[in-house]
C-alpha positions in Angstrom: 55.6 -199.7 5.0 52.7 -202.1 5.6 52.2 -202.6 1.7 56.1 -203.5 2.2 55.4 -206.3 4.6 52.3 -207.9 3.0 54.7 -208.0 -0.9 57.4 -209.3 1.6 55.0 -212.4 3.7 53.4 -213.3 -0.2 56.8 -214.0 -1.1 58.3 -215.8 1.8 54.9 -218.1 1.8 55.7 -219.2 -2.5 59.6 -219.4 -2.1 62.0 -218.6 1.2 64.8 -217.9 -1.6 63.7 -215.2 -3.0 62.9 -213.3 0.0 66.3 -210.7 -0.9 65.0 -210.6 -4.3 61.3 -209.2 -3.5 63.7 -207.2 -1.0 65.3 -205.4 -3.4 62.3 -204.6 -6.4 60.1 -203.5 -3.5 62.3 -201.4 -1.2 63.9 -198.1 -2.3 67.5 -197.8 -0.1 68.6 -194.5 1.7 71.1 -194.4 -0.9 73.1 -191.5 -1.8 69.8 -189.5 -3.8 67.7 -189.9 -0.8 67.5 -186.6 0.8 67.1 -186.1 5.1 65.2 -183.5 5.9 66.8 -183.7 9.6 64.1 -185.3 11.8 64.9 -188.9 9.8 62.3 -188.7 7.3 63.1 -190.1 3.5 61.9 -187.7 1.0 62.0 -191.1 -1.5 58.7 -192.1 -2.7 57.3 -195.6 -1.6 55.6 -198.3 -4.2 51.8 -198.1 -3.7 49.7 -201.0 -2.6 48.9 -201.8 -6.3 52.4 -202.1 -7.6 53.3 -204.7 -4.5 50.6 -206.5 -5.2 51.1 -206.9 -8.8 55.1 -207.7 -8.1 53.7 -210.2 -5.6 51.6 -211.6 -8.2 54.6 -211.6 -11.1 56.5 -214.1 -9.4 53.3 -216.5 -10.4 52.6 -215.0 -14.1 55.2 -216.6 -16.2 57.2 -214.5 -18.5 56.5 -216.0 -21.9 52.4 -216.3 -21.5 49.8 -216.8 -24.2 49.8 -214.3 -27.4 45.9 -214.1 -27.8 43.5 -212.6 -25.7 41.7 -215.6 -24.7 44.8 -217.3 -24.1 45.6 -214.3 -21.7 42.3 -214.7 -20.3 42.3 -217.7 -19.2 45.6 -217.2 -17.5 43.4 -215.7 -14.5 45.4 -212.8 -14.3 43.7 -210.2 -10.9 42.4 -206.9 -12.2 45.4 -205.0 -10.5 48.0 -207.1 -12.4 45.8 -205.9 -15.7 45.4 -202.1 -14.8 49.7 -202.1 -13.9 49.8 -203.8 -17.4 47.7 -201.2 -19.2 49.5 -197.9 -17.6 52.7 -199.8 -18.5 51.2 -199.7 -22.2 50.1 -196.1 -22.2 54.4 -195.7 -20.7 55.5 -197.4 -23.8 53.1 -194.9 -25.8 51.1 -197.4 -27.2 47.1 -197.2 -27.0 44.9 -200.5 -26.1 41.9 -200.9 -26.5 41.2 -203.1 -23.5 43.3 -204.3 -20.7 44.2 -208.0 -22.4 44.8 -206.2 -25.5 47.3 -203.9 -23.3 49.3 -207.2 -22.1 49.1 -209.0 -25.8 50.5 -205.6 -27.0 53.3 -205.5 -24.5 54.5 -209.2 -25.1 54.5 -208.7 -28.6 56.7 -205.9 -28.4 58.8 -208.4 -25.9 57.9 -206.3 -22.7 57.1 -208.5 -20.0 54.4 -206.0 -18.2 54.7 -207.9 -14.6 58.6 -207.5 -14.8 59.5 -205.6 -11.6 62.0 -203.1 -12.8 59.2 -202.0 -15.2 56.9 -201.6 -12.5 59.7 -199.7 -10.7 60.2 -197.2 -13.5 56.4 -196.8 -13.5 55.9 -196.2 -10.0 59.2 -193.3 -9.9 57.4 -191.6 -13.2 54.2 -191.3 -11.6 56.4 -188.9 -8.7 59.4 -188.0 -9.8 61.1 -187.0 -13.3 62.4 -189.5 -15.6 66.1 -188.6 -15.0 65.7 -188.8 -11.1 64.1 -192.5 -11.8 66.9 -193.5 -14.0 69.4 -192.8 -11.0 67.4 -194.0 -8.3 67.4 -197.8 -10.3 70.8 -197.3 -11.1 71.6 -197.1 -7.4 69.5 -199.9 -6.1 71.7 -202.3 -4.3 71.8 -206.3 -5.6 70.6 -207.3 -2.0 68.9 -206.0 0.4 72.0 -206.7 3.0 74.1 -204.2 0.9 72.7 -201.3 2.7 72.5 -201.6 6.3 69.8 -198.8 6.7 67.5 -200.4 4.8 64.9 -202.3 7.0 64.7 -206.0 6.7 63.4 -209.0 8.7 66.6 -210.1 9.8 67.3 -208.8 13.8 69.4 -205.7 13.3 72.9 -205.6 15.4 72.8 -203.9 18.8 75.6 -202.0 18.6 73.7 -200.7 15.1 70.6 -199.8 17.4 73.0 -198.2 19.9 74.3 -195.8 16.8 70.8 -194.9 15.7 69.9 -194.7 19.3 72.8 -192.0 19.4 72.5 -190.0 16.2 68.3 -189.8 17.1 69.6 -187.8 20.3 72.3 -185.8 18.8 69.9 -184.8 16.4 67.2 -183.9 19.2 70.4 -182.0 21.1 70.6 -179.8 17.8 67.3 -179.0 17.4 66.6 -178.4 20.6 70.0 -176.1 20.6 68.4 -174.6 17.5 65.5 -173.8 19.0 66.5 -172.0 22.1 69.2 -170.1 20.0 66.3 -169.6 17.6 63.9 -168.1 20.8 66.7 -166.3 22.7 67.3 -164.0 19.2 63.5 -163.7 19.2 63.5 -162.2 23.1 66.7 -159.8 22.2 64.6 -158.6 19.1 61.6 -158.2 21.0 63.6 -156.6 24.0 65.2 -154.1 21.3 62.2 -153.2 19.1 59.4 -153.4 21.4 59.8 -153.5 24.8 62.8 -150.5 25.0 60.9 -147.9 22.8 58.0 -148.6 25.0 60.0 -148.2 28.0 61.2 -144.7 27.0 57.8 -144.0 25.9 56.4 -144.3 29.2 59.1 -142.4 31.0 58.6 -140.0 29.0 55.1 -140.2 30.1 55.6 -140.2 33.4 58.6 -138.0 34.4 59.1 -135.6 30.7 55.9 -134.6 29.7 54.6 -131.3 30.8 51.3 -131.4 32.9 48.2 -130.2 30.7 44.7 -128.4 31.3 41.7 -129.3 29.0 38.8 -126.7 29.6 36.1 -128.6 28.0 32.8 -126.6 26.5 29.5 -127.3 24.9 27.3 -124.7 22.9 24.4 -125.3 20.0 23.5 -123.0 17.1 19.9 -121.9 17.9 17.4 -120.2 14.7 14.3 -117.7 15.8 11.5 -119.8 15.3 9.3 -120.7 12.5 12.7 -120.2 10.0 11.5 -118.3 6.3 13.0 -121.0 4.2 11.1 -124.2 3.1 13.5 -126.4 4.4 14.1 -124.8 7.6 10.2 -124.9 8.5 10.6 -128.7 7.8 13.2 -129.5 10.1 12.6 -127.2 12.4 12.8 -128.1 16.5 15.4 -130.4 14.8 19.0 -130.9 15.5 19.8 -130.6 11.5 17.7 -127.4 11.3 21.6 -125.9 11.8 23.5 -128.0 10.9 25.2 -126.7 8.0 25.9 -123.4 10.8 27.3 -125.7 13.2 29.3 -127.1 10.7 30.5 -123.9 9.2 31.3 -122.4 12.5 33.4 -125.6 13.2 35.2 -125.0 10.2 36.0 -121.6 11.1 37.5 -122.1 14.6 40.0 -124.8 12.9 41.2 -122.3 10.5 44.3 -120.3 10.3 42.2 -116.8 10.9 40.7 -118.0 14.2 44.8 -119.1 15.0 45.4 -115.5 14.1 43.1 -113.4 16.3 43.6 -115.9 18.9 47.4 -115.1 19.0 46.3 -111.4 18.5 44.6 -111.3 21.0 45.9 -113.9 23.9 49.5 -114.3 22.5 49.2 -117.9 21.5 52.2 -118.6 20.5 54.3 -117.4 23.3 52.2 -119.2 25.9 53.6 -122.3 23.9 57.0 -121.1 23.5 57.6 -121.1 27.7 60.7 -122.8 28.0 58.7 -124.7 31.0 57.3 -127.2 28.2 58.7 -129.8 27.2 61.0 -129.6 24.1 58.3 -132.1 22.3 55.6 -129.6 23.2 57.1 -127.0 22.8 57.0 -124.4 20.0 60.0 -122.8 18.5 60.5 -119.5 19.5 59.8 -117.4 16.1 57.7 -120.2 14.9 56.3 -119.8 11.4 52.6 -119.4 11.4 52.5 -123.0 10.0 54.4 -124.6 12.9 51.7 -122.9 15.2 48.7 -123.7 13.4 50.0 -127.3 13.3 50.3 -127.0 17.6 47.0 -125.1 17.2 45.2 -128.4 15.8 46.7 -130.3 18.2 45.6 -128.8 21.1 42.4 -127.0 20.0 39.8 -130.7 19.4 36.5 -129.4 18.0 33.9 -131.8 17.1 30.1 -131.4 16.7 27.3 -134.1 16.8 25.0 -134.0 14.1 22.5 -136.5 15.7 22.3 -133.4 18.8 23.4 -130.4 16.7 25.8 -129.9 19.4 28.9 -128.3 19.0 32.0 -129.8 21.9 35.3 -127.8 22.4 38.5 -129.2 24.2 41.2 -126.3 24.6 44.1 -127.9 26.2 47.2 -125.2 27.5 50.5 -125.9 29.9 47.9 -123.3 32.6 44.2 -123.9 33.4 43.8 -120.1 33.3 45.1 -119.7 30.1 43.1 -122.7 28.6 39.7 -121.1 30.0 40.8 -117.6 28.1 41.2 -120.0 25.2 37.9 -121.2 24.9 35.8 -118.1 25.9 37.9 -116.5 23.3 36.8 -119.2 20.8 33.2 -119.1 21.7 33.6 -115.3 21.3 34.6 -115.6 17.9 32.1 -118.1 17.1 29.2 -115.5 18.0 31.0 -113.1 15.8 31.1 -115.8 12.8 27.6 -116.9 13.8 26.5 -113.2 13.1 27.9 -112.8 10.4 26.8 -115.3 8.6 22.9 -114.2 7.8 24.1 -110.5 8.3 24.4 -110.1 4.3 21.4 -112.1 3.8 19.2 -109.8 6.3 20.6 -106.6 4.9 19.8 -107.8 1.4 16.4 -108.5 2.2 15.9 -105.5 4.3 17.2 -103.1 1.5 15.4 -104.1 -1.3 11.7 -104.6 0.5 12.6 -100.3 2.2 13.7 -99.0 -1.7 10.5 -101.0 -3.1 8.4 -99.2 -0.8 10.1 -95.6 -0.9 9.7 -96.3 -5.0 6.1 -96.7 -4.2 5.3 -94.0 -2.0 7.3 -91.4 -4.5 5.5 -92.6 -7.1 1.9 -92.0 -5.3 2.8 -88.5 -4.5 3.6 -88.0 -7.9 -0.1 -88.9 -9.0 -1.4 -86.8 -6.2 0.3 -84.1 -7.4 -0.7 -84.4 -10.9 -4.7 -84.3 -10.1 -3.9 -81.3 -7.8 -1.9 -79.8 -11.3 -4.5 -80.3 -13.6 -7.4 -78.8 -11.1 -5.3 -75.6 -10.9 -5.2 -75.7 -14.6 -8.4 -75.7 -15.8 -9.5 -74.2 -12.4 -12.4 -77.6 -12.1 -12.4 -78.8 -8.5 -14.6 -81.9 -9.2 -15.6 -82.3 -12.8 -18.6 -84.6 -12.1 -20.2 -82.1 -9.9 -19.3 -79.1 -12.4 -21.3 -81.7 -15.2 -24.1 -82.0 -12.6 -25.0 -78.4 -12.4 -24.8 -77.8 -15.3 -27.0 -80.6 -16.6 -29.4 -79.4 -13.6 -29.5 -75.9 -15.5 -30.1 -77.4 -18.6 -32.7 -79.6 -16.8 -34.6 -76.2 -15.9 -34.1 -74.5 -19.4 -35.6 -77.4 -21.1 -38.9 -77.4 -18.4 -39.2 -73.7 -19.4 -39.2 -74.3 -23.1 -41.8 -76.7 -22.5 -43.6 -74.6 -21.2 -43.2 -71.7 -23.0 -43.7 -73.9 -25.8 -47.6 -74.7 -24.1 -48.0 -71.2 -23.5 -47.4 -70.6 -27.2 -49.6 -73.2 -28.3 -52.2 -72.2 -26.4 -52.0 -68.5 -27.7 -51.9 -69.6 -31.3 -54.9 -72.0 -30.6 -57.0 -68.7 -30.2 -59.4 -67.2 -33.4 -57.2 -64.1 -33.1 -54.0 -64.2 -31.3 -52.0 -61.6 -29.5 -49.4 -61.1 -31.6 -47.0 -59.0 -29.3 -47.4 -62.2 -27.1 -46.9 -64.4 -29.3 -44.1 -62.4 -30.6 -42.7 -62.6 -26.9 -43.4 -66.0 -26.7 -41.3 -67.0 -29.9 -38.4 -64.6 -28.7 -38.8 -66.2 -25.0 -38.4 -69.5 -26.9 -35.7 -68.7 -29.3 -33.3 -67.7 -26.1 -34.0 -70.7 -24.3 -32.9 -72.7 -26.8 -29.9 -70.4 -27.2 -29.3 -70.7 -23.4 -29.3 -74.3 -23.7 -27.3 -74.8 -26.2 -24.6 -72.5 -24.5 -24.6 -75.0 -21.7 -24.6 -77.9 -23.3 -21.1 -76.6 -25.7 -19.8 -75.8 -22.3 -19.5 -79.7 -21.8 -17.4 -80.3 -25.1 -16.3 -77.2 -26.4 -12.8 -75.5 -24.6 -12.6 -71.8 -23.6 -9.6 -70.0 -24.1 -8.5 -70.5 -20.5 -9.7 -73.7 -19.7 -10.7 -76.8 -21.5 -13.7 -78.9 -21.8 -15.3 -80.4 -19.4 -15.3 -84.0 -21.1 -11.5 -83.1 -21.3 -11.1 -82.4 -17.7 -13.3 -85.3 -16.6 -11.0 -87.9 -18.9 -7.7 -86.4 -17.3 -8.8 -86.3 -14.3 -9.8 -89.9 -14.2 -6.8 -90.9 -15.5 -4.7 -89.2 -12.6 -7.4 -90.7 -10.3 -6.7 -94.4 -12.0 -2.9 -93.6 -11.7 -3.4 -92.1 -8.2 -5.4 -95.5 -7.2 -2.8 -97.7 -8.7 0.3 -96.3 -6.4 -1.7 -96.3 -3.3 -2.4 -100.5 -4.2 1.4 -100.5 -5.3 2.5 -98.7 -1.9 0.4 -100.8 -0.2 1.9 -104.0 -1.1 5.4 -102.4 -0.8 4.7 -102.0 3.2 3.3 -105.5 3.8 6.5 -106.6 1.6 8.7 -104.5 4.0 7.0 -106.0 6.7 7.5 -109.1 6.1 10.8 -109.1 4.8 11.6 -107.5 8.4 10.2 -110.7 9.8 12.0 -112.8 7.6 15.1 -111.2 8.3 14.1 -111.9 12.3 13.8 -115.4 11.8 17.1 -115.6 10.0 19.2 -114.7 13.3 21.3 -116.7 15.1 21.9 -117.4 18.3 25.2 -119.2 19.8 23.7 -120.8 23.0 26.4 -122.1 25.9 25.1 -125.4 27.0 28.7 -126.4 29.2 30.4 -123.0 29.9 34.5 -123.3 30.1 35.6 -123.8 33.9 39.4 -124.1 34.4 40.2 -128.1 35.2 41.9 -128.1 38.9 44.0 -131.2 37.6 46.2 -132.0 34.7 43.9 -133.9 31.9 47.3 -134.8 29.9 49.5 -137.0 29.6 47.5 -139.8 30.1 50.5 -141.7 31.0 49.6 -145.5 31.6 47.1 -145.1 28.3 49.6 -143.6 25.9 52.3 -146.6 26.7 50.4 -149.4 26.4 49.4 -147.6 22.7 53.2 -147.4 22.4 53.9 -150.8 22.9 51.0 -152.1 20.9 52.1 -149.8 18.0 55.7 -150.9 17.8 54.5 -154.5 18.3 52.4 -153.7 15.6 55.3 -151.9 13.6 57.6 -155.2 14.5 55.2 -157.8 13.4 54.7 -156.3 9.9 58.6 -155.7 9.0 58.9 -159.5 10.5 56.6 -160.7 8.2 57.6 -158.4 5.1 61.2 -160.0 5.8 59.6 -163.6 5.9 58.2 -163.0 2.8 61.1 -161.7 0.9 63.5 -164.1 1.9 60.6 -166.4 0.6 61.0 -165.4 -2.5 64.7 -164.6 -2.8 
C-alpha cells in the first residue's frame, strides 16, 4: 500500500490528469477473481516497490527512444527501470547480454519495456500462473472510480463507510457466533469422552469396587559361604552372588505350577469366585485355569532388586487372612524351589567322589589279598629275610672253606704229609663247596612245591608296588570325597525372611482418588489422539 501512494504522489506532482491512469496500472480491483478469505483480506498480489517505481518513471521515458546503446545510455534511464527492462526481456525469451542491450532488444522487437501493462503481466507471472494473469488484466476497470472498493484519494461517501462499518461487524457477529458454536461442541465432546468415563470410573472407585488386602513380604536368597565356583568366590558378600536364584525363584512363583499348588492347597480360585467381589474382580465360577492364572498375575506382584538381591512379594485377596495364607504359602514353595535347585547338583557330586573312593578301597584289598595269596603259595613270609639267611649261611660255608682250605695248605706244606688228613681235608672241602652251591641254587632254582626265591621276591614286589599304588589311589579318593562333601555344603541355599507377611488391618485397594485421575488422563489422552488422527485425515481428504 505505501509503494501505492509514493507511484500515486510521483504522478500527481508531473501531471494532475493522469492521476486515474496511474490509478488503474498500479492498483489491482477487488474484482470478481479476488478471493475473501472472511476477515477482509485480498488474496490478490500487490506490485512491488520496483515495478511502481519503474511505472512512475515510464511516464518520463518516451516510447520511441534511441536504437543504440549509447543512445539508450545517455537517455539516463535509473537502474530499476533497466533491471524491469531486462526481466521483461528474459519474459519475451530473448537473452541480453547487458541491461541496454535488454531495452535495444525490446524496442527492436517493438516492445516498449516501461509500458505498464507489460509491467503488469510481469509482476502477476512472478505470483500467479499465466492464465490467472490474463483474467486479472482482462478485468481491470478503465478508471479507478469504476469500482467503488478500490481505495483512492478521493473522500469516500459516508453512507459507503456506514456499509463497511456494518458488514465489518456482521462479519465479527459470525465469527464470534462461530466461535462459541465452535467451543460449545468442544465442551459436549469433552463432557462425553472425557469427563463422563471418568466420572463412572471413579464411582466405581468409590462405591463398586470390593475392599482389598495387600500382605506385603521381603526375603533374600542366602549361599554357605566361601561358594565352590570361581565366579561365586568373586562376587561373593555380593548382592549378584544369587542372583540368577533369585531370579529363578521369581520365575517360578509367577508360573502356572505355583497357581496350581496354590489352588491345591488354599483353594485359590474359589476365594475369588465369592459372589461378595465385584463382577470386575471376580472370577467365573468354573474358570479355566487360564482365566485364573490371568487373576493370579494380577494379584500376585513379585519383583526382585538386583542392586540388593532382594526378593519383594505383594499378595493382594478380598480377606487379610487369606492374603497372609497366600504369601506364607508362596515363600513356602519358594524354599522348596530353592532346595531343589542345587539338590541334583550336590547328589551328583556326592555320588561320584563315595563310588571313586569305594573303587579305591576294593581295589586295595584286592592287592592285599594277592601278597597274602602268593605267601601261602610258595609258603615265603618275607623273601628278603629268607635271601638274608641264607646268604648268612653261605657267608659261614665260605669262611670254613677258607679255612679248611689253610688247613690244607698247611698240611701239604709239610716234607711228609698226613695223607688220611689231607684226604679229610679235601673231602671236608669238596662238601663245603657242595653245601654252598646247594644254597646258593636255592635262590634261582624252583622246588617242586615252591618256586625260587628271585621268583617270589619279583612277585612279591610287584603285589607290594600294586599294594602301594591303591593305598595312594584310596587315599586321594577320601580327600576327593571330602571335599566334594564340602563343596556340596557350600552349594545350599538358604531362603532368608527379611519382612515376614502380617495381615494389613486396612484395605490397600482401590486406590480410588489415584486410579481416576489416571482415568481421566488416559481418556484425555485417548481423545487427544483420535482428535488429532481426525485432523489429519480430513487434511488430506
Amino acid at each position: 500500500m505505501t509503494t501505492k501512494i509514493k507511484a500515486r504522489k510521483y504522478r500527481v506532482r508531473r501531471n494532475k490528469s493522469d492521476e486515474t491512469e496511474l490509478a488503474d496500472a498500479t492498483t489491482l480491483p477487488n474484482g470478481p477473481e479476488n478471493t475473501d478469505d472472511g476477515l477482509g483480506a485480498s488474496t490478490q498480489p500487490e506490485p512491488t516497490e520496483d515495478v511502481a517505481a519503474a511505472i512512475a518513471a515510464s511516464e518520463e521515458t518516451p516510447a520511441g527512444g534511441g536504437t543504440t546503446i549509447e543512445e539508450i545510455k545517455a537517455e539516463g534511464l535509473t537502474g530499476r527501470q533497466l533491471r524491469m527492462a531486462r526481466r521483461v526481456a528474459q519474459k519475451q525469451g530473448l537473452s541480453p547480454t547487458s541491461d541496454y542491450d535488454a531495452v535495444k532488444m525490446l524496442r527492436e522487437r517493438g516492445v516498449d519495456p516501461f509500458k505498464r501493462s507489460n509491467m503488469l503481466e510481469l509482476v502477476i507471472s512472478d505470483k500467479a500462473d499465466k492464465t490467472e494473469a490474463k483474467q486479472i488484466l482482462s478485468a481491470l476497470p478503465a478508471k479507478l472510480g469504476a469500482d467503488p472498493k478500490v481505495p483512492s484519494t478521493q473522500t469516500a461517501d459516508p453512507t459507503d463507510q456506514a456499509e463497511q462499518a456494518q458488514q465489518i461487524m456482521a462479519m465479527q457477529r459470525d465469527i464470534v457466533r462461530r466461535r462459541r458454536r465452535r467451543a460449545a461442541l468442544l465442551t459436549l465432546r469433552l463432557l462425553f469422552f472425557v469427563v463422563l468415563p471418568s466420572a463412572v470410573a471413579g464411582y466405581y472407585y468409590y462405591n463398586i469396587a470390593t475392599p482389598m488386602y495387600a500382605t506385603h513380604s521381603e526375603f533374600v536368597i542366602q549361599q554357605a559361604e566361601g561358594g565352590g565356583s570361581k565366579a561365586g568366590g568373586l562376587l561373593a558378600g555380593t548382592s549378584l552372588a544369587n542372583s540368577q536364584d533369585s531370579i529363578t525363584v521369581q520365575g517360578y512363583l509367577n508360573s502356572r505350577d505355583a497357581l496350581l499348588r496354590l489352588d491345591a492347597d488354599t483353594d485359590f480360585k474359589a476365594h475369588f469366585s465369592d459372589p461378595n467381589i465385584d463382577v470386575i474382580q471376580r472370577l467365573p465360577e468354573g474358570a479355566t485355569n487360564e482365566a485364573a492364572y490371568k487373576l493370579f498375575k494380577k494379584n500376585v506382584k513379585i519383583g526382585f532388586d538386583p542392586t540388593e538381591g532382594v526378593i519383594k512379594m505383594d499378595v493382594i485377596a478380598a480377606d487379610p487372612q487369606v492374603s497372609t495364607l497366600f504369601s506364607e504359602k508362596l515363600i513356602e514353595y519358594a524354599e522348596q524351589q530353592v532346595d531343589q535347585l542345587t539338590a541334583r547338583l550336590r547328589a551328583d557330586q556326592m555320588d561320584g567322589a563315595d563310588q571313586t573312593r569305594k573303587t579305591a578301597d576294593e581295589k586295595m584289598i584286592a592287592a592285599q589279598q594277592r601278597i597274602v595269596e602268593i605267601q601261602e603259595k610258595l609258603g615265603v613270609l618275607n623273601p628278603e629275610s629268607e635271601i638274608a639267611g641264607i646268604m648268612a649261611q653261605i657267608g659261614t660255608l665260605e669262611g670254613e672253606l677258607l679255612t679248611e682250605r689253610l688247613a690244607l695248605r698247611t698240611t701239604l706244606d709239610n716234607t711228609r704229609p698226613n695223607q688220611a688228613k689231607v684226604t679229610a681235608s679235601e673231602n671236608k672241602i669238596e662238601e663245603i663247596e657242595k653245601l654252598i652251591a646247594e644254597k646258593r641254587s636255592e635262590l634261582t632254582s624252583s622246588g617242586s612245591d615252591t618256586g625260587s626265591l628271585a621268583r617270589i621276591t619279583g612277585e612279591l614286589m610287584v603285589a607290594q608296588a600294586d599294594l602301594e599304588t591303591r593305598q595312594e589311589l584310596l587315599f586321594q579318593a577320601e580327600a576327593q570325597f571330602e571335599v566334594a562333601r564340602m563343596e556340596a555344603n557350600r552349594q545350599v541355599r538358604y531362603l532368608s525372611i527379611g519382612v515376614s507377611p502380617v495381615a494389613p488391618d486396612a484395605p490397600s485397594y482401590p486406590r480410588a482418588f489415584e486410579n481416576t485421575i489416571l482415568a481421566f488422563l488416559i481418556f484425555s489422552g485417548i481423545y487427544l489422539m483420535v482428535s488429532l488422527t481426525a485432523s489429519i485425515l480430513r487434511e488430506q481428504v
